[in-house]
C-alpha positions as CSV (number, residue, x, y, z in Angstrom):
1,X,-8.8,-24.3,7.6
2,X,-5.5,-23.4,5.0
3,X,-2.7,-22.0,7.2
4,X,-0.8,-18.7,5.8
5,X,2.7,-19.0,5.1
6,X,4.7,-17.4,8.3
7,X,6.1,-14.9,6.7
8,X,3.1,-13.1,5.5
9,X,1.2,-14.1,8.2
10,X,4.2,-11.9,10.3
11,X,3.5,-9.0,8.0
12,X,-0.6,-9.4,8.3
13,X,0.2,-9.0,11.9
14,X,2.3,-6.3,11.7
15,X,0.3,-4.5,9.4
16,X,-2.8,-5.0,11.4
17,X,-1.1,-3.1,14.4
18,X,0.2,-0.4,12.2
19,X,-2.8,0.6,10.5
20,X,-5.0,0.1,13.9
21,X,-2.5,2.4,15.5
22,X,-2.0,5.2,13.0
23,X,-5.8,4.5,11.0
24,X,-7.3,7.1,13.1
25,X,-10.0,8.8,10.9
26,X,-13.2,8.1,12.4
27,X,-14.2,7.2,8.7
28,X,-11.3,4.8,8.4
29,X,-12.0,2.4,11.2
30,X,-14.7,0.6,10.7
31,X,-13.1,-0.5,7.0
32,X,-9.9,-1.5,9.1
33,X,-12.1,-3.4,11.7
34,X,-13.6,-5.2,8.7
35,X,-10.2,-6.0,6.6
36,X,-8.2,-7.4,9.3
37,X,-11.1,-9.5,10.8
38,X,-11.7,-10.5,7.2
39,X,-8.1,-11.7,7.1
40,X,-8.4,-13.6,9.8
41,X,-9.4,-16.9,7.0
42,X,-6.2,-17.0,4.7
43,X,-7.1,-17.2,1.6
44,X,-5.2,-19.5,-2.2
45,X,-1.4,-19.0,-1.8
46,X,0.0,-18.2,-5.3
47,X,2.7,-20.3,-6.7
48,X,5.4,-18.8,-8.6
49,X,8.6,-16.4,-8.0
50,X,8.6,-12.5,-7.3
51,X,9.4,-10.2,-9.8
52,X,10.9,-6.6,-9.3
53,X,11.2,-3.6,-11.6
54,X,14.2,-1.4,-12.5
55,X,12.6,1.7,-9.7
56,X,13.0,-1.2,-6.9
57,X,16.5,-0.3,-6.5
58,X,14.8,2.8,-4.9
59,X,13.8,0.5,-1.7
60,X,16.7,0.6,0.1
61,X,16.5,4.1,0.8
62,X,12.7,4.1,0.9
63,X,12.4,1.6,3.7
64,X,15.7,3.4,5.4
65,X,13.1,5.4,7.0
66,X,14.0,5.7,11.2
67,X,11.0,4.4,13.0
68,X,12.9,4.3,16.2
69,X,9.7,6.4,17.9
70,X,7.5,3.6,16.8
71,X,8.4,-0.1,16.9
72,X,5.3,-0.8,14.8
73,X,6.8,0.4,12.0
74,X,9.8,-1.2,12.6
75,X,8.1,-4.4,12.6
76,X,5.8,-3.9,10.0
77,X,8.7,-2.4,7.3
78,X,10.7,-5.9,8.9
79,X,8.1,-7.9,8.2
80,X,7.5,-6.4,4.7
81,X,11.2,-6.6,4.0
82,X,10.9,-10.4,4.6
83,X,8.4,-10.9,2.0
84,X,9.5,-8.5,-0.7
85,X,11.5,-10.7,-2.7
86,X,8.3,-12.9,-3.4
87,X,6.0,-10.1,-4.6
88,X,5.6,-9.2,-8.5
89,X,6.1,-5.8,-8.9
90,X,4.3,-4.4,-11.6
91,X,3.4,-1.1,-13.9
92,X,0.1,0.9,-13.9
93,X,-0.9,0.3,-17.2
94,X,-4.2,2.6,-17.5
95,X,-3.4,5.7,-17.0
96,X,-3.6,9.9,-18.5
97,X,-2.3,13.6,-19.3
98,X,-1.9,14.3,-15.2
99,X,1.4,11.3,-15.2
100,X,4.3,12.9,-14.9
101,X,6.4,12.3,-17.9
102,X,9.2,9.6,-15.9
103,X,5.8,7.9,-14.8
104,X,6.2,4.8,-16.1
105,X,10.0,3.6,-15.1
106,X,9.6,5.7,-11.5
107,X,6.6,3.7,-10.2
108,X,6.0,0.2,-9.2
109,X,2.5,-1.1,-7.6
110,X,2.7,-5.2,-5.9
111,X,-0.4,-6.6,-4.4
112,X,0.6,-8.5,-1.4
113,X,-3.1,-9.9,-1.0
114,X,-5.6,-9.6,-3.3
115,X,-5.8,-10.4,-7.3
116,X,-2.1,-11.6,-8.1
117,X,-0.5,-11.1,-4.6
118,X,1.0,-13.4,-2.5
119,X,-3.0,-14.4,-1.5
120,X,-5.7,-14.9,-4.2
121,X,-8.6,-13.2,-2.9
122,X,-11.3,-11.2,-4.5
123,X,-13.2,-9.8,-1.4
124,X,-10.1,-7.3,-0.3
125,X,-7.0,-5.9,-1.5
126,X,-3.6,-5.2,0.2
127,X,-0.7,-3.5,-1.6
128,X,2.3,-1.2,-2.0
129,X,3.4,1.8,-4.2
130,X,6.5,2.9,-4.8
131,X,7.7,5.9,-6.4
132,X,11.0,7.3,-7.4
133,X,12.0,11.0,-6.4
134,X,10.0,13.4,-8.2
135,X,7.2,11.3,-10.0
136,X,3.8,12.4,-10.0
137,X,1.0,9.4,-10.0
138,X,-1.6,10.0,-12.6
139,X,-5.5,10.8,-11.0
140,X,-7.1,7.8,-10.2
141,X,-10.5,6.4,-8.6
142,X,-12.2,3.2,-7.9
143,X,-15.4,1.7,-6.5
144,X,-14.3,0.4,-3.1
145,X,-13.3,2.7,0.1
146,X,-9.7,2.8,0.8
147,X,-7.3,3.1,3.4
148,X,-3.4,4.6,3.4
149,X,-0.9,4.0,5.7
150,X,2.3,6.1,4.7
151,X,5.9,5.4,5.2
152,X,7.9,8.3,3.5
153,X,7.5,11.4,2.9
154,X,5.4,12.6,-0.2
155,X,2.1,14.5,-1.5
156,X,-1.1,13.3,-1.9
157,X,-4.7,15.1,-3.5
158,X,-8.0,14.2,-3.2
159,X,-10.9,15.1,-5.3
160,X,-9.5,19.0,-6.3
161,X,-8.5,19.4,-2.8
162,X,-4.7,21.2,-1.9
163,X,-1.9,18.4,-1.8
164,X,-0.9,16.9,1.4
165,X,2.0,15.6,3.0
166,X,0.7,12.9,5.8
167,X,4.8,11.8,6.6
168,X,5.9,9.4,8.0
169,X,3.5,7.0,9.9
170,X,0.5,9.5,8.2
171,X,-2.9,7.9,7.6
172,X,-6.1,8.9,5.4
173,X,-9.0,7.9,4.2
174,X,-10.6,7.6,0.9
175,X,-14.1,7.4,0.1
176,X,-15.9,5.6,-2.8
177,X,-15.3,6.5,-5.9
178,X,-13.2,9.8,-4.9
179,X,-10.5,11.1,-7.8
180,X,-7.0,11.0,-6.0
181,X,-3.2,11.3,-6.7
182,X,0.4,11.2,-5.2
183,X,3.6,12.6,-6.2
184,X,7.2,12.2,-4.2
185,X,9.3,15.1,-3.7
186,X,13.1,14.5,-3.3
187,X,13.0,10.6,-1.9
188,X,11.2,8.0,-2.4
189,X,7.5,7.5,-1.8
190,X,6.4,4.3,-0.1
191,X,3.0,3.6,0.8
192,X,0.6,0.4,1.7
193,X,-3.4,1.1,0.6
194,X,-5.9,-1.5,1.7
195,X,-9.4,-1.6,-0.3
196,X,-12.5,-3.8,0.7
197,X,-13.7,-5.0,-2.6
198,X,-16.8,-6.4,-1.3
199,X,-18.1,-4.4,1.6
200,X,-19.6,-6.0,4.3
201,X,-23.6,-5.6,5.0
């Protein structure tokens, strides 16, 4: 069995405690039983350096969030912190009218596992958006369920639902398929989404 570099495996851990403990839609357990289990078998390291994006100078305040109520997310924004300098940060590149018009230099997305992450795997995805004050996300929606674990404050939609601000340590749940959106307000917006690609029978 391949052994996962310590400083991810540090933030798998981390993570895994942080989603189990603030993950608390009924609908969003099961999918968080399944992803960390899942990552349990480490999957290709990639080779090559990180790669940021102008709107990463927004991190340092984003992840300057006080989790002093909640050492999980002090360890997981720790451990993330240790392996941010390896991820490549990129741009949406699909996307329509509901962007807000500084979409494209106020966002960044990395995959820390999943297609072009740290970990080359197919069967789940685990990765990061960052927003700059006041960008709105364009309307999105994909196949597989999805999970968000937020660390900022911020705005979310789903389907033609109201906007909502989970805060700090918030949680929700996305089902297949569903249209959704985010937008920051007057910080950043900093947010981990997990998606199993291939759901188990």
């Amino acid at each position: 069995m391949s052994l996962r570099e310590e400083s991810l495996q540090s933030f798998v851990d981390a993570a895994s405690v942080a989603f189990d403990r603030y993950a608390k839609a009924p609908e969003a357990r099961r999918p968080i039983r399944q992803f960390f289990a899942a990552l349990e078998q480490p999957g290709v390291a990639r080779v090559g350096e990180g790669r940021r994006l102008p709107v990463c100078a927004e991190l340092d305040v984003a992840l300057a969030v006080d989790p002093s109520y909640d050492p999980s997310l002090a360890r997981l924004i720790e451990a993330f912190k240790g392996i941010e300098p390896m991820l490549e940060w990129r741009r949406r590149t699909k996307y329509d009218h509901t962007a807000g018009d500084n979409f494209v230099d106020g966002h960044a997305n990395a995959m820390l596992i999943g297609p072009g992450g740290l970990e080359e795997r197919s069967d789940l995805w685990l990765g990061v958006t960052l927003l700059a004050p006041h960008v709105r996300y364009p309307d999105h929606d994909h196949p597989p369920e999805e999970v968000y674990l937020v660390l900022s404050e911020g705005e979310f939609q789903q389907g033609e639902g109201d906007w909502f601000s989970p805060g700090i340590g918030g949680s929700f749940y996305n089902i297949p398929g569903i249209k959704h959106a985010m937008r920051s307000v007057d910080t950043p917006l900093f947010a981990f989404w997990a998606l199993l690609s291939e759901r188990p029978h």
